[in-house]
N, C-alpha and C positions, 0 to 999 in steps of 0.2 A: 586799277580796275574799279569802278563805280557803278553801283545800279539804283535802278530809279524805284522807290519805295510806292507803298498802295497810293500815299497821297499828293507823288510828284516829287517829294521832296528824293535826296540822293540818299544812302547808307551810308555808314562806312566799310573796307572792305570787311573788316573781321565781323561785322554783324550779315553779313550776304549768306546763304542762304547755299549759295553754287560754292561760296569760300570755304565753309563747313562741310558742305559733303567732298569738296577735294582734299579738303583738310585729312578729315575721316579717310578717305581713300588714300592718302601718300601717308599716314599712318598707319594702318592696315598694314599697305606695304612693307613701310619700314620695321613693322613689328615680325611681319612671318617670313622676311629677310634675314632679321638677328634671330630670331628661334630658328631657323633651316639653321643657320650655321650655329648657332649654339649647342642645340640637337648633335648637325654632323658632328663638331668639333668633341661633343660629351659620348659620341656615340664611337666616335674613331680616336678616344683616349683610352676607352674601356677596351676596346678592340686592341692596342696597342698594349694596356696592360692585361688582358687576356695573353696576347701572344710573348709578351715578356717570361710571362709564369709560366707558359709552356714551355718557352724553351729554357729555362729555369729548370722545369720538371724536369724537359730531358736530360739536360747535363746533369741533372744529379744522379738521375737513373743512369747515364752513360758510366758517373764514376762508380757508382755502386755494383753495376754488374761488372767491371774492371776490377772491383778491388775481391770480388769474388772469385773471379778467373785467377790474381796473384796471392790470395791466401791459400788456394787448392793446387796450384802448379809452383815446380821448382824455378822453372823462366817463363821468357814470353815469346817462345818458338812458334807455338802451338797459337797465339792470337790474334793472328792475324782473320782468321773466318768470325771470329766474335767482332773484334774489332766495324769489319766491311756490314756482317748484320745490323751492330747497332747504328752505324752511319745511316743505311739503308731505312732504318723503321722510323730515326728521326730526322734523314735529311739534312743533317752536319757534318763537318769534315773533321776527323777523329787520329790525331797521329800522338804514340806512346814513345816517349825515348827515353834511355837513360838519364840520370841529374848528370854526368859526367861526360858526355857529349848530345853535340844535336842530331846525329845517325837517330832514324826511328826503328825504333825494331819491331810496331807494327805503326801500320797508318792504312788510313781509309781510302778514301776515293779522291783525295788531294795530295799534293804530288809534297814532298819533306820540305822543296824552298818554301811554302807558303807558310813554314811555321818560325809565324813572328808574334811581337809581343809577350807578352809575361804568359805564362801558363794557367791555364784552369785551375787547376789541382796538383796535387802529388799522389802518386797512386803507392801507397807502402800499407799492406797490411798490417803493420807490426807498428807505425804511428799512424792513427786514422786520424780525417778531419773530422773536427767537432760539430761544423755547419752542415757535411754532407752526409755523417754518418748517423743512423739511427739506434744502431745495435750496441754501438762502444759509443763511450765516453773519449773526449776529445785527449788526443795522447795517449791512446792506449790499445791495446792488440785489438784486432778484430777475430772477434768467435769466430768467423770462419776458419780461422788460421788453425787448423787443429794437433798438424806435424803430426810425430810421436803418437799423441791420443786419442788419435783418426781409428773405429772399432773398424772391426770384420765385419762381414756378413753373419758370419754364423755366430759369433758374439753379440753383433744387434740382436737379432732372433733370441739366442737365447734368456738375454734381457728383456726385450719386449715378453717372452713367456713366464719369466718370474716375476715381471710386473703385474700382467694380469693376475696371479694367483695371489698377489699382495693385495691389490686393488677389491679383488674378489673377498680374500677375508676380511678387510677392513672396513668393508661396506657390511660385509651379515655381522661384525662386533658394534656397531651403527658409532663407529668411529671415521670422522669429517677429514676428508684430505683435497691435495689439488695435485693434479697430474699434468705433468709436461715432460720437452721431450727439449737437452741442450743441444747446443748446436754439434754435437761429437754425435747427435742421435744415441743419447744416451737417455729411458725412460727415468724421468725424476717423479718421487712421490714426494712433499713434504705434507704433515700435518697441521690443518687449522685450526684452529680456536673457534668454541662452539661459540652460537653469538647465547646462547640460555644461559650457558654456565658463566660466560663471562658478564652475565647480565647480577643471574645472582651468586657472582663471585667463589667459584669452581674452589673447591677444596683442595688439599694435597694431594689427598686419598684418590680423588679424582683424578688427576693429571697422571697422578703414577699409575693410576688403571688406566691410562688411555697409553703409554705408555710402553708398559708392559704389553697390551693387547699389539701394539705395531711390532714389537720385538716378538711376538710369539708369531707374527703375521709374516716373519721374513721381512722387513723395512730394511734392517741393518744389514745383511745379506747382500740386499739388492744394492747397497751403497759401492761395495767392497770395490776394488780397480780392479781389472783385467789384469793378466798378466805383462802384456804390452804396457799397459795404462800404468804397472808398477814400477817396471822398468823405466820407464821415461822420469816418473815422480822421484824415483830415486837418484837419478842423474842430475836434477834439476834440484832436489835439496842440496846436494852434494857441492853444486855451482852457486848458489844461494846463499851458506852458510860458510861457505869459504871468505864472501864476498861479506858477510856480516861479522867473521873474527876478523878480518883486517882492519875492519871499523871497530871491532870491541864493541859489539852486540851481543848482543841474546842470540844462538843458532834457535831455526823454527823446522816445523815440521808442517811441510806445504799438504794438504790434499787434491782431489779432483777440481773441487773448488778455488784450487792456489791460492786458500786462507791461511795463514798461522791456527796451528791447533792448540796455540801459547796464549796469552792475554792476547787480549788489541792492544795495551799500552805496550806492549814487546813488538808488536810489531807494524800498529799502526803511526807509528813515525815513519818523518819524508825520508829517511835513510835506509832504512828496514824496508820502506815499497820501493826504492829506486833499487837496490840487490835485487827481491823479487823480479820485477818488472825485466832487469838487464838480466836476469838467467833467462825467463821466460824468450828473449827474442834471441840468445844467444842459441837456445834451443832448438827455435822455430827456424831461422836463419836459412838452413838447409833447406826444408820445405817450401817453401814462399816465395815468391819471386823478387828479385831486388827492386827495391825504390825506382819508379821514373814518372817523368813528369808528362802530363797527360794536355792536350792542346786539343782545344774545341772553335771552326769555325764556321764563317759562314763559307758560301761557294767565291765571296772575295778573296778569303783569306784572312778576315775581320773575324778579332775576335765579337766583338758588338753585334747584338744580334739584330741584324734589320729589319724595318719595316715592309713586311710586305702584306697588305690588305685582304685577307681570305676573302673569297666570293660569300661567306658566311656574312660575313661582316660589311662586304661593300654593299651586298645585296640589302642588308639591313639598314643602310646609308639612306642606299634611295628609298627604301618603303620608309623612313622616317622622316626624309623631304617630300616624298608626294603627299606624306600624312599631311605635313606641316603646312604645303601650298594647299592641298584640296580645304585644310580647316580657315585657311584664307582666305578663299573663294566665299565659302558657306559664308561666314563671319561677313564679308561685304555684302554678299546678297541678303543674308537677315537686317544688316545694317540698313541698307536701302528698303526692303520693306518695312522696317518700324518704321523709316523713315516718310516713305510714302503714305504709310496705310492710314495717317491720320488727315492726311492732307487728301487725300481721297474721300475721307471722312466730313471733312469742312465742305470740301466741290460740293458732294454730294445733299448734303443738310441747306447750303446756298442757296441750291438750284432749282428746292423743295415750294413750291407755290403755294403751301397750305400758309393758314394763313397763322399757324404756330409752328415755328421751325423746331423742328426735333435737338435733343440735347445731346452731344459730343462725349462720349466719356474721356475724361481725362487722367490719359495714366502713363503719363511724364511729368519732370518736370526741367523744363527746357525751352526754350523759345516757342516750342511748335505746340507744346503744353501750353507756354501762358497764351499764345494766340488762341488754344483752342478752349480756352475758360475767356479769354477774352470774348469769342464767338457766342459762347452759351448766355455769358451774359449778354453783349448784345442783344441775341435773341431773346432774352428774359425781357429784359428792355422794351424790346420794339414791340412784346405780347404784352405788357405792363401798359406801354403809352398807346397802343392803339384800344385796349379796351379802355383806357381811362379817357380815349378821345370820345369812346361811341358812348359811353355811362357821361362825359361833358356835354354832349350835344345834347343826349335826352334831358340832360339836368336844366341845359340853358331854355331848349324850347318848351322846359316844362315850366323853368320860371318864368319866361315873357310870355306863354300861353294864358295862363290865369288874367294878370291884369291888362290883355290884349282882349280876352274875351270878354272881361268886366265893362270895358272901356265900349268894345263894339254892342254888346248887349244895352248899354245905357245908351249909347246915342241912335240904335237902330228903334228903342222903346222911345225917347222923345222926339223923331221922326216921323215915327206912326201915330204920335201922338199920342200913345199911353202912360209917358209923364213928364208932367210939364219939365222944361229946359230953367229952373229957375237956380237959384244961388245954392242948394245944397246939392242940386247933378254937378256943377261947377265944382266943387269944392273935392264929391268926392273922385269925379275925374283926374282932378289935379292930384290928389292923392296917389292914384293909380296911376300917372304917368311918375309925378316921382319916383316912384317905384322902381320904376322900368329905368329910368334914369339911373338910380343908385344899383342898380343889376349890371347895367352898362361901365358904369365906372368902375365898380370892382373889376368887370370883366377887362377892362384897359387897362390899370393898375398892374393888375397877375401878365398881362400881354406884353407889360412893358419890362415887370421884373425878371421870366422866361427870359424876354429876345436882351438882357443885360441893355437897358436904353432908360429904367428907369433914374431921375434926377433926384441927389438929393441935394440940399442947398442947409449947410451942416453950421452953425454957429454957437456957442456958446450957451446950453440950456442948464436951467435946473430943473434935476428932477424932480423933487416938490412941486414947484411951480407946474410944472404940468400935471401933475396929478390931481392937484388941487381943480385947474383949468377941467378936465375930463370929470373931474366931479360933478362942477359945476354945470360944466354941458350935459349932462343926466340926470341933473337934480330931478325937473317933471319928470322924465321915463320911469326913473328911480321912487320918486312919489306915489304913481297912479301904480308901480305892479306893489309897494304894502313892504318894497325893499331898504332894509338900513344899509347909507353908505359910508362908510369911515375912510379916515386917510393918515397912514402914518409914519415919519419921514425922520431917521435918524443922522442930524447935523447938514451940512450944505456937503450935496454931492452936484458936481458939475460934470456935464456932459457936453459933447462937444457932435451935437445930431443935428437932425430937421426936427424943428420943434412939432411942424404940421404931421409928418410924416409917424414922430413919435406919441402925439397924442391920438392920431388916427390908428396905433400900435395897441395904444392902450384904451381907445376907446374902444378897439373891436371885442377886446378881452372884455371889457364890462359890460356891451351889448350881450355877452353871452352868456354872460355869471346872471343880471337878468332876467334871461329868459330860462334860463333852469333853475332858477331858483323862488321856493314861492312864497307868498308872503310871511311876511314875521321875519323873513331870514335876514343874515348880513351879509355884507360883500364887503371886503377891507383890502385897500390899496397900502403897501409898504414899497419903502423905499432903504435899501441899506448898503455897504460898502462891504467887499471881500475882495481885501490886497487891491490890484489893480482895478476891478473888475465892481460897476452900480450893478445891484442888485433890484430888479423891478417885480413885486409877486402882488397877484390878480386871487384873491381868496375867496369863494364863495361857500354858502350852507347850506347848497343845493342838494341837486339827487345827485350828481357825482358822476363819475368816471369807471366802468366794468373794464377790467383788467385787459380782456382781450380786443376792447376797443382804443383804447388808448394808443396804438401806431395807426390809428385812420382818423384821429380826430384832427392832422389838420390838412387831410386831402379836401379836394373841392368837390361842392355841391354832397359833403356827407354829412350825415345825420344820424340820433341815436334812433332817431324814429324811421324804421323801417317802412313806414306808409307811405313816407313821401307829404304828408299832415303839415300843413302851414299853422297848425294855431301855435307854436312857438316862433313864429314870424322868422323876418333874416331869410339871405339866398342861399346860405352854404360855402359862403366864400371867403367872410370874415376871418376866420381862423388861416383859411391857407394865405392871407392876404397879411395878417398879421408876420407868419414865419417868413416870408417873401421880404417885408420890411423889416425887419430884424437883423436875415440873413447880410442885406443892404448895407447896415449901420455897423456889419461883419462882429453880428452880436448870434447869442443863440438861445431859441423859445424853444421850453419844454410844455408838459403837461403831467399831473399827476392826482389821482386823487381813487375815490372809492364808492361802489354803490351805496349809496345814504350818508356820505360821510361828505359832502360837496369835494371840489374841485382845484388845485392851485396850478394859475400858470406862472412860469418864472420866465422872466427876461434878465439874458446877461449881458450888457452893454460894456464894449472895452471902455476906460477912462483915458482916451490918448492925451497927447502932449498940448491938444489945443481948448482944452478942457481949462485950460488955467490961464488965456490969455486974458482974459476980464479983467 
């Protein structure tokens, strides 16, 4: 695909204009194509591990309310309605069987063939899992499990009434405790450490009054075991300590708590808690339901739990693709309007007839930015060169006006016969048509260096030699305005110019230095070398150069004299006539200088390679 550019010529495609905005548009696309699915994909992985951890949650809740049911019952007669509810609340298929056969002896809402694969769990009060259990430590009874030390009703009660009365004095001796309640529903007080005393470090005196105060409170009372609760404790030392003289231990003395009331060194070795521990289930045994293996699936039969997309989450799918397509829509259509609106902007400034085209703000930066700084200048330009055409015309018909009118006034008076026609009307006519002459040739010179058609015809110069030359052609001008001309020329510098075109360069600069400069002054012509590059400087003791005029000093037909005042002679032209030839010899004239302090212009001429054929 090729298109045809403003000035005929073809593009390529990547600079086209229609290339870029399709460009931008199947990007667009592609980008809210991979976000849709990136989104879906980040949004339906959350959803996946959202519904992972639920059902996660459930089966822990399934084991846990299972293992509840088998540390409070003897079997598992009785669970099959626990079982069918908890399928029910979480929608899994739930079957319990012995570790010694696969007969379930309860199951849920799925039929026993479906129980395949390894099992969930192990449901035994008496070892719990370590992952699913909160209450015990992994390997060891679950609190629920209470057998034997399972209280009454009326021994709760009674309990809970001497804890209050405990709690009650403990608070008006403003002695700190914390209260709870184990899982035998048994009310526990234990005593805190004040955080004061322990701040500044509690006396003896102290503790034993706090102390004393809970034993006067009934604390120790409230400890004491039920009758039931004694009986079982005393069974289970008795199994305990039989189990610890075989090994040649230490016998203990177990409490509520199934601590040793001995050292910890007596009885927290691994030998000493394994007796424990094997009375404690030896106990329980009877109470509890035997060990079975506990099977959780889906409605396949799969343990795995599947995917399946809540309306929660699908629905959240699509609102996060329509997000995603409508922020792509917006995104193109904002796109297209930036893209337009500046080009909207050019039409309309184009189209504008005044005769100064309004200025573009530019606030990109991008092709249709540098176009649209490209336009402004333009239009800078085309407001630049039409007032410098209408200030050229007045300039030009104001300098062929004068000696047009000098010219017709002298020969319309020796016409009439008011003065004779002799050798001084001749003389000064001829004057005033040269004039007009040297007005015209500048003005074809600048015509020829604009339209690039001016000739130069480049041979071998010295710059000395021409400077000397331009001296010399101003010697009288130089004479009659009272001005000293010096010339000073360090070693042989060769240039490779139009010798005519360069001393016409440099006689315009002297023509100028001049006429601003008045008498008594000097004007010194140098000639010098830096690296590659002749050096040519125009130096006067004039009145000089104001700062803020010096980028107009070498427009045409300008002047410091704002009147428009000929008595500084010259059209206005010399100067820009001089940078035009300069330009030419692909050299560069400056200017610089100061009010009173006169004026320097520099000419920097390159030294090229033909500089040295001589």
């Amino acid at each position: 695909m090729k298109t045809v550019g403003a000035a005929g010529g073809r593009l390529p495609v990547h600079r086209s204009l229609l290339f870029r905005m399709l460009a931008s548009s199947l990007l667009i696309v592609v980008c809210a194509i991979g976000a849709t699915a990136w989104l879906a994909v980040w949004t339906t992985t959350n959803a996946v591990r959202d519904q992972q951890g639920q059902v996660l949650a459930d089966d822990t809740m399934i084991y846990r309310a299972l293992m509840s049911y088998a540390a409070t019952h003897p079997d598992w007669r009785d669970a099959e309605p626990v079982v069918r509810d908890l399928a029910r609340r979480t929608g899994r298929h739930i079957t319990v069987a012995p570790q010694d056969t696969v007969q379930p002896v309860a199951s849920g809402p799925v039929r026993a063939s479906r129980m395949r694969g390894k099992p969930f769990a192990t449901v035994d009060p008496l070892h719990t899992d370590p992952f699913l259990s909160q209450q015990a430590r992994g390997g060891s009874i679950d609190p629920a499990a209470l057998g034997p030390y399972a209280l009454r009703a009326s021994e709760r009660q009674r309990l809970d009434h001497a804890a209050n009365a405990v709690a009650k004095c403990l608070t008006d001796a403003s002695v700190p405790f914390k209260r709870s309640t184990s899982p035998a529903g048994r009310p526990v007080i234990a005593l805190l450490q004040d955080v004061s005393l322990k701040e500044q470090t509690a006396s003896a005196d102290q503790q034993h009054y706090r102390a004393k105060r809970a034993a006067d409170c009934g604390l120790l009372e409230l400890n004491v075991p039920t009758a039931d609760e004694d009986r079982a404790l005393t069974a289970l030392n008795q199994v305990v300590n039989a189990c610890l003289r075989r090994q040649k231990l230490p016998t203990v003395h177990l409490g509520l708590d199934f601590i040793s009331s001995t050292t910890a060194q007596d009885t927290g070795t691994h030998s000493a808690q394994n007796c424990i521990d094997t009375g404690r289930r030896e106990q329980l045994a009877p109470y509890v339901a035997p060990a079975a293996l506990l099977h959780v699936s889906n409605t396949s039969g799969s343990t795995v739990a599947p995917f399946d997309l809540s309306p929660t989450n699908a629905l959240r799918t699509l609102v996060v693709t329509a997000a995603v397509l409508l922020l792509a829509a917006f995104v193109t259509v904002v796109t297209g309007i930036h893209l337009v609106r500046p080009l909207r902007a050019l039409t309309k400034a184009a189209q504008d007839r005044d005769e100064h085209l309004p200025s573009v703000p530019v606030a990109r930066n991008d092709e249709i930015g540098r176009l649209t700084a490209a336009f402004n200048e333009l239009s800078e330009h085309r407001a630049r060169t039409e007032q410098q055409r209408k200030v050229m015309v007045s300039d030009i018909a104001h300098e062929l006006r004068t000696p047009l009118s000098t010219i017709r006034s002298a020969l319309e008076a020796a016409q009439d016969g008011v003065i004779e026609a002799d050798q001084h009307l001749t003389a000064s006519l001829l004057e005033e048509v040269l004039l007009l002459q040297h007005v015209i040739d500048d003005l074809q010179d600048l015509a020829a260096a604009d339209a690039g058609t001016l000739r130069l015809h480049r041979e071998p110069v010295l710059a000395e030699a021409v400077l000397r030359h331009v001296a010399a052609a101003h010697g009288v001008t130089v004479e009659k305005a009272g001005v000293t001309l010096l010339v000073h020329s360090k070693g042989q510098l060769d240039l490779w110019a139009d010798p005519l075109r360069l001393r016409q360069i440099v006689g315009n600069l002297v023509s100028n230095a001049v006429r601003h400069t008045p008498p008594g002054g000097r004007i010194t012509l140098r000639a010098r070398r830096d690296g590659a590059t002749v050096v040519i400087e125009v130096t006067d003791t004039g009145t000089g150069i104001a700062e803020e005029d010096l980028p107009f000093v070498f427009e045409r037909f300008w002047r410091t004299e704002k009147s428009r005042s000929r008595k500084t002679g010259g059209s206005g032209l010399g100067l820009s006539i001089a940078r035009k030839l300069t330009e030419a010899h692909d050299g560069v004239l400056t200017a610089a200088g100061a009010p009173g302090c006169g004026a320097t212009f520099t000419i920097r001429l390159p030294q090229s390679e033909g500089a040295n054929r001589r």
